[in-house]
C-alpha positions, 0 to 999 in steps of 0.5 A: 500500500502506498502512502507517500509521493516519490514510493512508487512511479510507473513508468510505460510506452504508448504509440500512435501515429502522426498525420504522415503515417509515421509511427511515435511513441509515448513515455510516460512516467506516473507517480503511483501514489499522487496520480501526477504524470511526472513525463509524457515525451513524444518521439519516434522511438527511445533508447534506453539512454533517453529513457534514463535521461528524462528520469534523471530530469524528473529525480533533479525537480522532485527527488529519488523514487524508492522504486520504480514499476515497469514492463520488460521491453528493451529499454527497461531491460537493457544492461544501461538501465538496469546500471542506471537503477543500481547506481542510483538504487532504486528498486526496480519492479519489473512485471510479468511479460503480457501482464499489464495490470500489474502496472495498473496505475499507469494503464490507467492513465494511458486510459484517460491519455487515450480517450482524451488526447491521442485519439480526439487529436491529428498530430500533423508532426512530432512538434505537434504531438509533443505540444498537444500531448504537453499541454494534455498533461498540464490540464490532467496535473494542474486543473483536474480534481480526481476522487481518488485524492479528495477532489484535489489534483495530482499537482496540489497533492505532490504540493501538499506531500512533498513541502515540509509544512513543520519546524524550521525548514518550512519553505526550504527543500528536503535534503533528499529532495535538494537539487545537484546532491548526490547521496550516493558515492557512485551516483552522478550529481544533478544539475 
């Protein structure tokens, strides 16, 4: 059971398609306990290398998850992602091959991401996408209240979890959450 932001993120891919006919794919990222889409990235496809480099991004703004929840598809199996989780040591759980449930969160908000935005849009080109797919996730983070979470949005949960509301660091960020700091010897510095 999860209780806190940064326990759990799942992450997985979708594809479509653009006007041209030319395939895309979208990573997406979820924080599994406040339901915030941490990264939805348009391209045409992703090597693991990218994958790890947009998680980097998100652990810089919001700080480590404890454990991270995906498929067994090349990018998160590679041995550059499986060194990447090591060195940062954040457990990965990799579900059953053609069990998607098992990642529930995520296929969920593929769901809403389905109806709501891939198939009500025609992407004229990558650029497109990217900027309706952005702008999709924006309206899902910052405007839409779920019930699931007390009719707040992901975002004014993440806010409500993640900033210390006690003592004298009110207003200041978490070690554990302190951009450019490395708590690991072998783990790279952000920023």
């Amino acid at each position: 059971m999860l209780s806190n932001a940064n326990q759990e993120w799942a992450l997985d891919f979708l594809h479509d398609v653009l006007a041209a006919g030319r395939n895309i794919r979208v990573l997406s990222v979820v924080d599994a306990f406040t339901r915030e889409c941490l990264a939805l990235e348009v391209d045409t496809g992703f090597a693991s290398r990218r994958v790890t480099r947009v998680l980097d991004e998100i652990i810089a703004a919001r700080g480590l998850p404890q454990a991270i929840r995906c498929d067994n598809g090349p990018e998160l199996s590679s041995r550059h992602f499986l060194a990447w989780a090591l060195e940062w040591k954040i457990e990965l759980r990799h579900i059953q091959p053609g069990k998607p449930t098992q990642n529930a969160h995520v296929e969920s908000f593929h769901g809403r991401l389905r109806e709501e935005c891939l198939r009500v849009s025609w992407f004229m080109n990558r650029f497109d996408a990217r900027r309706k797919v952005t702008n999709w996730k924006t309206e899902y983070n910052e405007q839409r209240p779920h019930s699931s979470l007390g009719y707040r949005t992901p975002a004014e949960l993440a806010r409500a979890v993640l900033t210390p509301s006690y003592g004298k660091d009110v207003g200041s960020a978490h070690l554990e959450n302190a951009v450019g700091v490395s708590h690991f010897a072998t783990a790279p510095a952000a920023g």
